[in-house]
C-alpha positions in Angstrom: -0.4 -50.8 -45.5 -2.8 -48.9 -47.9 -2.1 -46.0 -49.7 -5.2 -43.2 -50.5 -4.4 -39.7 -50.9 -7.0 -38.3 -48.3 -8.3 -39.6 -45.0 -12.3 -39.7 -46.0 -14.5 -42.4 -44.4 -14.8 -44.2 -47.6 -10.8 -45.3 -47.6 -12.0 -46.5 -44.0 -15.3 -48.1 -45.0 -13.1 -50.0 -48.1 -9.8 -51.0 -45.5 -12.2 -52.5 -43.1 -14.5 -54.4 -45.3 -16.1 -57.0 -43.4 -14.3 -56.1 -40.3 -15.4 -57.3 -37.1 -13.9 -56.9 -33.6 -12.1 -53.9 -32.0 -10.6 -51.3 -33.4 -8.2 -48.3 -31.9 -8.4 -44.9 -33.6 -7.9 -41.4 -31.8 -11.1 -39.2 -32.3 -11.0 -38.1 -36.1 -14.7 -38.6 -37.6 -13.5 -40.3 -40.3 -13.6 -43.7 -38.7 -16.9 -43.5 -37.4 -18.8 -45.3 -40.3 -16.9 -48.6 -39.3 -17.0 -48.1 -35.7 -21.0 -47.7 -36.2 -20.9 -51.0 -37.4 -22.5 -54.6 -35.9 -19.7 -56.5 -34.2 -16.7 -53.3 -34.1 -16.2 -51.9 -30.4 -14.0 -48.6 -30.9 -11.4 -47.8 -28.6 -9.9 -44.5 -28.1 -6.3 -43.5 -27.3 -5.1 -42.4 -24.0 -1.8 -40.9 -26.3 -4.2 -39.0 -27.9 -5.9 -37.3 -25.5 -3.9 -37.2 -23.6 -1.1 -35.3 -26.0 -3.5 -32.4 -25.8 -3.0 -31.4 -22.5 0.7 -31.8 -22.1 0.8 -29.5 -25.5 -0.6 -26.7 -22.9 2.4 -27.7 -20.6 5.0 -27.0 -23.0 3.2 -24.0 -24.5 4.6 -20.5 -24.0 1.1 -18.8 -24.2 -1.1 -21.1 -22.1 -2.3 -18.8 -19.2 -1.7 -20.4 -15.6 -4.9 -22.2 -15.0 -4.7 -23.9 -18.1 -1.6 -25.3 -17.3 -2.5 -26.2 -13.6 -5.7 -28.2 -15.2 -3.3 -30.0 -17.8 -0.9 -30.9 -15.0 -3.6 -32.5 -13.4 -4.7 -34.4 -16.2 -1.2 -36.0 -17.0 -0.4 -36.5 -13.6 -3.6 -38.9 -13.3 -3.0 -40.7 -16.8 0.6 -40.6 -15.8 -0.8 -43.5 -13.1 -2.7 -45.6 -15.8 0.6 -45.8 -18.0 2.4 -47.0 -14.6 0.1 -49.5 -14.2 0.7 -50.8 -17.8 4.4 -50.6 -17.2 4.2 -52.6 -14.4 2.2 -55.6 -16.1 3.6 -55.2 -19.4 4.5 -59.1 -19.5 1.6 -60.2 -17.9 -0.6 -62.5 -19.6 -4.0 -61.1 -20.7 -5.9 -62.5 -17.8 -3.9 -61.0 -15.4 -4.0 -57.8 -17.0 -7.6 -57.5 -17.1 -8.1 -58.5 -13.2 -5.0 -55.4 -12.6 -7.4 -52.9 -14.5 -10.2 -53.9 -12.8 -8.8 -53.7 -9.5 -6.6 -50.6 -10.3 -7.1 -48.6 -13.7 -10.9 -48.8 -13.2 -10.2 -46.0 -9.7 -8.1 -44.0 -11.7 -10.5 -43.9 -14.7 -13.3 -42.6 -12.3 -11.3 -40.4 -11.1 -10.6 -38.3 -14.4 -14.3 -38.6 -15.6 -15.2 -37.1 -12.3 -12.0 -34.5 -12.4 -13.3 -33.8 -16.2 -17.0 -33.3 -15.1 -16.2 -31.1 -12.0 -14.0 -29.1 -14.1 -15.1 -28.8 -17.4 -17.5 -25.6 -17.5 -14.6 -23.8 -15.8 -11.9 -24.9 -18.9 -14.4 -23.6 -21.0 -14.7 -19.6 -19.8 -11.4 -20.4 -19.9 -11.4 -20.8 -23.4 -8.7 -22.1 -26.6 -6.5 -24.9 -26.2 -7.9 -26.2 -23.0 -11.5 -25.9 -23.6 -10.6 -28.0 -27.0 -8.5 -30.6 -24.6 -11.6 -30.9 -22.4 -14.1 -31.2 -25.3 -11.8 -34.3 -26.1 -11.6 -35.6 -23.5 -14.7 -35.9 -22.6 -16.7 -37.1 -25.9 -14.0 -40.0 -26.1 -14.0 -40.8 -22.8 -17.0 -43.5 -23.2 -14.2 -45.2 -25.9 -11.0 -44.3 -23.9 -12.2 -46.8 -21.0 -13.2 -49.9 -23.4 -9.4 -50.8 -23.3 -10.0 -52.6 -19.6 -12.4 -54.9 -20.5 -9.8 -57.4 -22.3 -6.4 -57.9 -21.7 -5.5 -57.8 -25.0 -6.4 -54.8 -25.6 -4.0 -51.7 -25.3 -4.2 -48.4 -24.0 -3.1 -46.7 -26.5 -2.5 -46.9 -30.3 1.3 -45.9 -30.0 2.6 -49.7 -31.4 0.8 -48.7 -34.7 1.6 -44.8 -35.0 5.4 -46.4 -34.2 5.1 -48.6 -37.3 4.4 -45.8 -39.8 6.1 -42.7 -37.9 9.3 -43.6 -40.5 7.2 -43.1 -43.5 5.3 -39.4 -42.6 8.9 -38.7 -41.6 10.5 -39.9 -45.2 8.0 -39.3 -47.7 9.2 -35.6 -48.4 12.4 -37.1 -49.0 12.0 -40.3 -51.1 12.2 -40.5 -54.8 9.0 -41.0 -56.3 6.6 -40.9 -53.0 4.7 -38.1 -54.1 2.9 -39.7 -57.1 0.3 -42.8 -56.3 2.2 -45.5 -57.9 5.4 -44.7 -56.1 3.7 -44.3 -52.9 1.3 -47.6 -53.4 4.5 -49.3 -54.2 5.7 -47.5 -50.7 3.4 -49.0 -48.4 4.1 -52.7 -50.3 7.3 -52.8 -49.2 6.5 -51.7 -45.6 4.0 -53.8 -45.5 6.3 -56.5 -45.4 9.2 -54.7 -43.5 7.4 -53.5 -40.4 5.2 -57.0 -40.2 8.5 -58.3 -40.4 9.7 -56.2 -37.9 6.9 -56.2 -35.3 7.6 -60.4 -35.7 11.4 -59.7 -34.6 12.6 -60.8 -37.5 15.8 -59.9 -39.7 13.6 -57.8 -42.3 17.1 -57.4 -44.1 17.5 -61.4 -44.4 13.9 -62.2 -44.9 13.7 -59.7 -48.3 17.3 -61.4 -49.1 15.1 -64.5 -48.4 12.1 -63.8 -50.3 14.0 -62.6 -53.0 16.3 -65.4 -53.4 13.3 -68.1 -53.3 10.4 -66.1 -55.7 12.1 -67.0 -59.0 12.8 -70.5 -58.0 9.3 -71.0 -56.8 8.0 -69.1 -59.8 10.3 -71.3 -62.6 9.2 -74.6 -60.7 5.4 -73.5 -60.4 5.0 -74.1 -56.6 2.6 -72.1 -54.5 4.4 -69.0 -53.1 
């Protein structure tokens, strides 16, 4: 984990240094001067977009058709995440042929949904106009996640990793100033890689912590 006090593109440029390969971001512009890169293929996030739409569901001031649209829209993505569910412990091979064979309809079937319906959400106007808009300049990165089975659908893993932290950091002694949070993401750093691992993070700091000295007073290579 890194720790920079705003989201600009040059924290991004700096973090991915070098970087080649995929990379999974929702649609914030800030990552587009290392997704423009040689060698980076950007994914988008199905969690993303498709979070905007079921926000009009639960919304109190959405008009009717707006929430008929959005119904539509989660119903339909509702069947990609099923066929995830259902292959979850598939090998990546296997995976890819399922998408190919299944996800690939579905995914036609929303860009075509989106096209056929998209001037209409926009005389329609404010949140759902802004869900299509979405939806529809990340579509081109939200079907990339198909072409290897090691790819995922969705960034949720990562957002899962550092949820605890956004929650915690109003609370936590000495998060607001840059040493205290830089000293923040160290520690998580090695907690949540820990943890995404399954191991112990409790016992492997206990671990760590027991062994640095030793290796330090006997000069080994930590």
């Amino acid at each position: 984990m890194h720790y920079s006090s705003n989201r600009n593109e040059k924290t991004a440029e700096q973090l991915f240094n070098g970087f080649t390969g995929y990379i999974q971001t929702d649609g914030y512009a800030g990552y587009n001067i290392v997704a423009n890169r040689e060698r980076v293929t950007q994914l988008g996030c199905w969690a993303h977009a498709r979070r905007k739409f079921a926000d009009i569901i639960k919304s109190g001031v959405s008009d009717a058709k707006s929430k008929t649209l959005a119904k539509e829209l989660v119903s339909m993505v509702a069947g990609l995440y099923k066929i995830e569910k259902d292959m979850k412990d598939d090998p990546p091979d296997k995976k890819k042929r399922i998408r190919e064979e299944k996800s690939v309809l579905i995914l036609k079937e929303i860009e075509e949904w989106c096209d056929k319906h998209f001037l209409n959400a926009h005389a329609i106007g404010g949140s759902i106009a802004r869900a299509f808009t979405y939806l529809k300049n990340q579509f081109p990165k939200l079907k990339i996640y198909v072409e290897d089975g090691r790819l995922n659908i969705d960034n949720n893993i990562a957002e899962n990793h550092v949820r605890p932290i956004a929650i915690g950091r109003k609370s936590w002694l000495f998060a607001t100033s840059t040493k205290g949070a830089t000293a923040l993401c160290n520690w998580y750093s090695i907690i949540e890689t820990a943890k995404a691992n399954n191991i112990d993070a409790y016992a492997y700091l206990q671990h760590v912590l027991t062994q640095l000295p030793i290796y330090k007073a006997e000069q080994r290579d930590i």
